[in-house]
C-alpha positions in Angstrom: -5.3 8.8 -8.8 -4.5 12.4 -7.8 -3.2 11.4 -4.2 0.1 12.8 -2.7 2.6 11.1 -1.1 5.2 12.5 1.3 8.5 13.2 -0.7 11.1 10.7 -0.5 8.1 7.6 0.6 10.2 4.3 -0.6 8.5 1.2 -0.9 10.5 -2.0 -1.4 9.7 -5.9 -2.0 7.1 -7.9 -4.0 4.5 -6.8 -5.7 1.9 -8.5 -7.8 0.6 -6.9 -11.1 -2.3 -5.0 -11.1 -5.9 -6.9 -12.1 -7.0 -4.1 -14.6 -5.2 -0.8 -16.1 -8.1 1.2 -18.2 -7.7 3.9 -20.5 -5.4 6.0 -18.5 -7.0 5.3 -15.1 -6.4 1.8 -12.9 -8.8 -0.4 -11.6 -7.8 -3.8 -10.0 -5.7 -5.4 -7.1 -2.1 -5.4 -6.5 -0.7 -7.8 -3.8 2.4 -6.7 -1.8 4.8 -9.4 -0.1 7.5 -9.0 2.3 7.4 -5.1 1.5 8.3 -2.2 3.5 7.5 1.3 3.9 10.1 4.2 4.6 9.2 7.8 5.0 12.1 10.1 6.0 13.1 10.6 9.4 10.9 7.6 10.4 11.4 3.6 10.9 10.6 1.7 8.2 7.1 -0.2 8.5 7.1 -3.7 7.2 4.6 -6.6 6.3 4.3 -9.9 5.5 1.6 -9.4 3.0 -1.2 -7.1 2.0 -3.6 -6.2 -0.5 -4.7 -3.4 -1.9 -7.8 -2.9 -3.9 -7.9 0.3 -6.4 -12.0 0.3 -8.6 -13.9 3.3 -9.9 -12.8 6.0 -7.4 -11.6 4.1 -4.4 -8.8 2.5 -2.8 -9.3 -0.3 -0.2 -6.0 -1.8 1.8 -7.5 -5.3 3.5 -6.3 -5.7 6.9 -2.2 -6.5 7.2 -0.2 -6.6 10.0 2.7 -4.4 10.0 6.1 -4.8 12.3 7.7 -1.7 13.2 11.7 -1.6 13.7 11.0 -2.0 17.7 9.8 -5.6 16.4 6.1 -4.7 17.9 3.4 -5.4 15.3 -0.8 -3.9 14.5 -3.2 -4.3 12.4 -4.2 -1.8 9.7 -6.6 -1.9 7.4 -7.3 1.8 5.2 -10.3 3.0 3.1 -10.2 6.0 0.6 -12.6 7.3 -1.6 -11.0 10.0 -4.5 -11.9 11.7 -7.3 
């Protein structure tokens, strides 16, 4: 998708296949459960569920709540257009 993560970003849990992989590029939804984030020197972020929506150029994550290790919780939601 030509996006760069920060070195060393982990991402463990479930994960749901994506919808759609096209010649070379990937369109379609994957659904992450009980996952968490980790980028060094930093507590991990973790959710119950999200999804994340990936067509023609574009990346959409729908609006999760995420707990941080101090057990206080938001709502995110992210929009990205690429390419």
């Amino acid at each position: 998708m030509g996006a760069q993560f920060p070195p060393k970003l982990k991402l463990s849990g479930a994960w749901m296949a994506p919808s759609a992989i096209r010649a070379g590029s990937f369109q379609g939804e994957l659904a992450f459960h009980d996952t968490a984030v980790t980028i060094p020197d930093s507590p991990p972020v973790r959710f119950d569920q999200a999804r994340m929506v990936v067509d023609h150029g574009h990346v959409r994550l729908s609006p999760a709540v995420v707990h941080t290790a101090e057990q206080e919780q938001a709502q995110i939601e992210a929009d990205y257009g690429y390419g």
